[in-house]
Every structure is written in C-alpha cells, then in structure tokens.
C-alpha positions as CSV (number, residue, x, y, z in Angstrom):
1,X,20.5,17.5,89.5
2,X,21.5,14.2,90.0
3,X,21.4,12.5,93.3
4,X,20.6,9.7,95.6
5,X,19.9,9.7,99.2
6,X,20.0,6.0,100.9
7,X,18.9,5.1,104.0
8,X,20.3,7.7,106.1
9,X,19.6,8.1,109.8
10,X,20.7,10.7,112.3
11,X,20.0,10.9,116.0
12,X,20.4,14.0,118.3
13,X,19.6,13.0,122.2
14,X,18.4,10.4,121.5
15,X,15.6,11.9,118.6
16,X,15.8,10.5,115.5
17,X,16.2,13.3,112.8
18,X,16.4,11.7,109.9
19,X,14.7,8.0,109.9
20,X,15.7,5.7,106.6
21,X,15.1,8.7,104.5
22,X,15.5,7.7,101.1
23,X,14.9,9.2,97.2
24,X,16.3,9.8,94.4
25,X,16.5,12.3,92.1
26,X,17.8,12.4,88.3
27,X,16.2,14.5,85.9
28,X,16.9,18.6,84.7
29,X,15.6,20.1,87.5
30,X,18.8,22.2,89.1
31,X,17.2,22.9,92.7
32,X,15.7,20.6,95.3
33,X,13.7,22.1,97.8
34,X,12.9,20.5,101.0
35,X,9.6,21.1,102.5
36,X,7.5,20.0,106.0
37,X,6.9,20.6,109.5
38,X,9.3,22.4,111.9
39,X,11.3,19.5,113.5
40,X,10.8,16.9,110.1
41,X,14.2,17.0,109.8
42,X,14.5,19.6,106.8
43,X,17.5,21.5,108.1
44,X,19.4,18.4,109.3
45,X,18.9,16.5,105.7
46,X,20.2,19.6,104.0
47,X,23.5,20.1,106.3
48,X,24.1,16.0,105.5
49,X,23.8,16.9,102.3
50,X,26.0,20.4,102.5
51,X,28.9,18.1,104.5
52,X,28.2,20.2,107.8
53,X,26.9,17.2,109.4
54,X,27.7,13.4,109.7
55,X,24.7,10.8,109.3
56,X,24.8,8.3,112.0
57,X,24.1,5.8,109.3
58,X,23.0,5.6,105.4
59,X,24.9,7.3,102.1
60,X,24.6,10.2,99.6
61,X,25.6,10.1,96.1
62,X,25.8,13.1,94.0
63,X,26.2,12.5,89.9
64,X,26.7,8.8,90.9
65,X,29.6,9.1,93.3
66,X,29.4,8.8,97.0
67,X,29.6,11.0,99.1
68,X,32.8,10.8,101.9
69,X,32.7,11.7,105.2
70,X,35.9,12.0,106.3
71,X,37.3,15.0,107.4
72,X,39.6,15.8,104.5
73,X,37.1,14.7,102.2
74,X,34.2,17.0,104.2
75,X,36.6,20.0,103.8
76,X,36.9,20.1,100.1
77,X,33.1,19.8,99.7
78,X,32.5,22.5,101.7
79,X,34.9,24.9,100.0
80,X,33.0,23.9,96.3
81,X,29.9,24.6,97.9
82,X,27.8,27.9,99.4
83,X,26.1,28.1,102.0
84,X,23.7,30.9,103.7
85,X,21.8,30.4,106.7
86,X,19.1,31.9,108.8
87,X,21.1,34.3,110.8
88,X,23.2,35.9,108.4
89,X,26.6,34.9,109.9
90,X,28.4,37.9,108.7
91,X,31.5,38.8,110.8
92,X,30.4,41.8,112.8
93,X,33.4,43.6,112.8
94,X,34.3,43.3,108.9
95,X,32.7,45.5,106.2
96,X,30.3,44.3,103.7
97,X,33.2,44.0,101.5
98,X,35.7,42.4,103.7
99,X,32.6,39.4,104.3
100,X,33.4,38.4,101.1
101,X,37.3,39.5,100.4
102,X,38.3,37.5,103.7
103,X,37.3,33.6,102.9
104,X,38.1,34.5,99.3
105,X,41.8,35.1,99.8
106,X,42.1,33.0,102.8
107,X,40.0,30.0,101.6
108,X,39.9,30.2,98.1
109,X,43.2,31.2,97.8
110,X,42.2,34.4,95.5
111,X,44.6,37.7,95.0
112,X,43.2,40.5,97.2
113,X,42.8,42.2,93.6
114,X,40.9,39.5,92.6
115,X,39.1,39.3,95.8
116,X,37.7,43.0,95.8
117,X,36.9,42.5,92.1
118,X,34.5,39.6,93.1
119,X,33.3,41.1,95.7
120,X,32.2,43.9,94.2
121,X,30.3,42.4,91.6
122,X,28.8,40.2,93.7
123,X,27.6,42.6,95.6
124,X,26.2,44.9,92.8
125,X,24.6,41.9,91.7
126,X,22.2,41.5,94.6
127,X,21.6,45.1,94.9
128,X,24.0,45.6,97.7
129,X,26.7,47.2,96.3
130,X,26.5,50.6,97.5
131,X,27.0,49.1,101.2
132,X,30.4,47.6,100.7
133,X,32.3,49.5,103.1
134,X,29.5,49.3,105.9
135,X,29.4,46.8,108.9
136,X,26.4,44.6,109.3
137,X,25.2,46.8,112.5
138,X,24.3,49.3,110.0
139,X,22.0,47.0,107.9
140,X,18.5,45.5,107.7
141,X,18.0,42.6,107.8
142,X,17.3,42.2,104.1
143,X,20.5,43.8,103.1
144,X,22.7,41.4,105.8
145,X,21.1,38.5,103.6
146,X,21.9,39.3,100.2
147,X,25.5,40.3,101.6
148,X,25.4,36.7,103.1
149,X,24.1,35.5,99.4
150,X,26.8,37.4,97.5
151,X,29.2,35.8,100.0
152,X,28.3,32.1,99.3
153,X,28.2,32.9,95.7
154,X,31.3,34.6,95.0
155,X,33.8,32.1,94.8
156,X,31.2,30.5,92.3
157,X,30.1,26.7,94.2
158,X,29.0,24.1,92.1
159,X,25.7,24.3,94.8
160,X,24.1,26.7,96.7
161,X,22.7,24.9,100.3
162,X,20.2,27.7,102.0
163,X,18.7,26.6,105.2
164,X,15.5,29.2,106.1
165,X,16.9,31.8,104.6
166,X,14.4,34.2,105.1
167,X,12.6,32.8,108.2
168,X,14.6,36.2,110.4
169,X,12.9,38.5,107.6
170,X,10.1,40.6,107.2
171,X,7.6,40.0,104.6
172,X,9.0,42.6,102.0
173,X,12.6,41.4,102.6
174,X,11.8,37.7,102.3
175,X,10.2,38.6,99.0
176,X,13.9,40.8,98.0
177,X,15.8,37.6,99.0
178,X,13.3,35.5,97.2
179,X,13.9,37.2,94.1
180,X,18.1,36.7,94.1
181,X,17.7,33.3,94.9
182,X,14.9,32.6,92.4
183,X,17.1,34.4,89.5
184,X,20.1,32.0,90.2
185,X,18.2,29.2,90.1
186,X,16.5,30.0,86.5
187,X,20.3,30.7,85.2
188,X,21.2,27.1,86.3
189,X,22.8,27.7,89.5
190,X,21.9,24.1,91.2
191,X,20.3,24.7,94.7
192,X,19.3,23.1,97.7
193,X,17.2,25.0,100.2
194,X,14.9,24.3,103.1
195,X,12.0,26.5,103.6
196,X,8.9,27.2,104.8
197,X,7.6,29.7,102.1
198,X,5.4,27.6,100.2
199,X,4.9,30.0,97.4
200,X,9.0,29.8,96.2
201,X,8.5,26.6,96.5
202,X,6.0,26.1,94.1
203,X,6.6,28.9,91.9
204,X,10.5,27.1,91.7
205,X,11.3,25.1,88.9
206,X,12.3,22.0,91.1
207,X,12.0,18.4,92.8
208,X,10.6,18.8,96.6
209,X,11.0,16.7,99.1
210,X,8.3,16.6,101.9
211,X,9.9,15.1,105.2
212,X,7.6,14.6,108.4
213,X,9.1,13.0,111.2
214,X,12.2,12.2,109.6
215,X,11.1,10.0,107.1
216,X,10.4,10.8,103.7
217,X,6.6,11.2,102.7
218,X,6.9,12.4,99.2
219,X,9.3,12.8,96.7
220,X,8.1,15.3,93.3
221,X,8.5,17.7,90.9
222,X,7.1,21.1,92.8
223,X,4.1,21.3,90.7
224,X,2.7,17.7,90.6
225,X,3.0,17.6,94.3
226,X,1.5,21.1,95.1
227,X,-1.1,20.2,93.2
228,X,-1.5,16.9,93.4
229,X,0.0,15.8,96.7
230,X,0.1,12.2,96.9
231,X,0.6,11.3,100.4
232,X,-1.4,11.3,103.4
233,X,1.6,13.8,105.0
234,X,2.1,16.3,102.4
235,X,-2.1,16.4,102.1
236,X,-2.0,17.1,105.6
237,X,0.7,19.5,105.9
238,X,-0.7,21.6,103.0
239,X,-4.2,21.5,104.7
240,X,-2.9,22.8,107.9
241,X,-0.9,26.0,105.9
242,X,-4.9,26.8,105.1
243,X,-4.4,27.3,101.5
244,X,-1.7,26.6,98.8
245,X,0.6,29.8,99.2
246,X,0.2,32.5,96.6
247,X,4.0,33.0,95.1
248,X,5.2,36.4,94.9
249,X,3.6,38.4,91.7
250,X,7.6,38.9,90.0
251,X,8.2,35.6,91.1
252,X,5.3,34.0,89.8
253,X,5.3,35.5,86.5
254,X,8.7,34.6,85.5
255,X,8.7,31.0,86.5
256,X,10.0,29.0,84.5
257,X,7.8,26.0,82.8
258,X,8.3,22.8,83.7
C-alpha cells in the first residue's frame, strides 16, 4: 500500500477530529490498521480516506496521485471501493441475496445473471450462503456482518475500508468476522480498518496508525509498535488495555510473517 496523508484537519462543532495528521506509508504491507482511543479520530481518518467525508483542510495521495474531492470525483472512488460498517446497513426489507444483487446491477451496472452469480459466491464464501433468500430480521448478528462483508466485496474494490466492524458483536462472532476479514487480507486484498481489537491488529500483517486526539502519535509496522511502541501515546494507550491482546488462536497461527 502506498499512501500519504498531509496535513489534514477536520472539525465537527467546533472539535477538532483530525489535527495535522500526517504519515506516510510505502512498503508491501496491503492493510493499514488504525488504532487509539474512542474519539482519536479513527473513524473520521478512515471515511477521509474512503471519500465519505471532506477534510476541512490537508491532502491524500494514494500510489502518488491525489486524492479529489469533488463530488464527481468522490463518487467514482466510492464505487471502486467497499465499505462495511458497525451496524450492518443491510436493507431490511431485501433478502440476503437481493443486499448484494441490488447495488450490483444498479451501481455496478452488472446483468442480474451476473449479479446472482456474484452474489452467490460471495456469500458461500463467508459461510453465508445457505441464508441468501432470508431478510436480516432473521439473522445474528454475526451472519448480518459477513452478508454486509460479501456485499462490499462482491463487485471486487481495489480496497476494503471497515470502520468497527465488529464493535455490535459478541465475542464468538467478532472472532467469525475476524477470520473473513483476516483471510482477505493474507490473499492481498488491500484493507483499511479501524478497530479496537488489539489482537487482529497485531496478529495482521500491516502498518498501524495510533491517533490520540487527532493527531498522529505513531506510525509502524503492527509488530514493531505492539512490541516496541515508541511514543509516549501508544505506551499509554497499550497500558490502559492492561495487557497486549492475545489474537485469536486460528488467527494467530496463520499470520503471516512479516
């Protein structure tokens, strides 16, 4: 993954979300994972990043090229893009199936043949399959995700942006959701997420990004800074968790080296 992240800035009510936050990235890591406190300004930095939001100030460049923020220009990255968020945002009234047939033919432009065929595979892919024709209602919360992940995935996005995806789930889903999103990223898929569980984040082969206060404490490869955290935030914030998170056994065990 390469990109570079320049002074940006971005105020809500007068809170300052993002304050200069600057770093760069440019080596063969495929995921970045963003890391710190609730309100450091993790979610807003990755929907910058995803084109969901407009910094007040500062730029973006992916593979060298700046990031636009114009409308047009915001509408195009989103549709090469994925995207899965805390709350599932499946539509309520559509099947499993239809989630992913709908922005496929309407978005992406996709024969409804076509569609169903993605959709299906998707689907089997993250162990969902056999719920294609039920509604979300019907679901845990576990299965809503993956049907959500299979979603962003399925009109195959240059990157995945996941904001908390599991922070709505119980311990023994997060670790299912854990586990699709870990196996994309060891195929290549590039990935940006924000989240809390410290284990995926260290287990991930990937550059981290601690924020705290909107700035920008530390930026390093997952396994220098877990265990060798070199600022006074990211010592701090590790502290506070009590320990360094255990990652998942499955997890865990396949990492990849790096």
């Amino acid at each position: 993954m390469n990109l570079e992240v320049q002074h940006l800035t971005q105020n809500f009510d007068g809170v300052r979300a993002l304050d200069d936050a600057c770093f760069r990235i440019d080596d063969h890591h495929a995921s970045l994972v963003l890391i710190g406190p609730s309100g450091g300004g993790k979610s807003t930095l990755l929907r910058v990043l995803g084109g969901l939001q407009v910094p007040r100030s500062g730029r973006v460049l992916w593979d060298g090229r700046p990031m636009r923020f114009d409308p047009a220009a915001l509408l195009q990255w989103r549709r090469r893009n994925g995207f899965v968020f805390q709350q599932f945002n499946l539509f309520p009234h559509l099947t499993a199936g239809d989630n992913l047939v709908l922005p496929l033919t309407r978005v992406h432009g996709l024969t409804r043949q076509e569609a169903g065929r993605r959709a299906r595979a998707w689907l089997d892919r993250f162990g969902v399959g056999g719920l294609i024709d039920r509604r979300p209602s019907t679901m845990s919360g576990g299965q809503q995700q993956r049907v959500a992940l299979a979603r962003a995935m399925a009109h195959e996005p240059r990157r995945l942006f996941l904001d908390e995806p599991t922070s709505a789930l119980d311990p023994a889903m997060t670790v299912e959701v854990l586990e699709a999103v870990f196996a994309l990223a060891a195929e290549g898929q590039q990935i940006v997420v924000a989240t809390h569980e410290m284990g995926f984040a260290r287990a991930l082969d990937s550059t981290v990004v601690m924020l705290a206060t909107g700035k920008v404490a530390e930026c390093a490869p997952a396994r220098q800074l877990f265990a060798r955290p070199a600022s006074r935030e990211a010592r701090a914030f590790l502290r506070h968790l009590g320990r360094f998170a255990a990652a998942p056994p499955d997890v865990a065990t396949d990492a990849p080296a790096g």
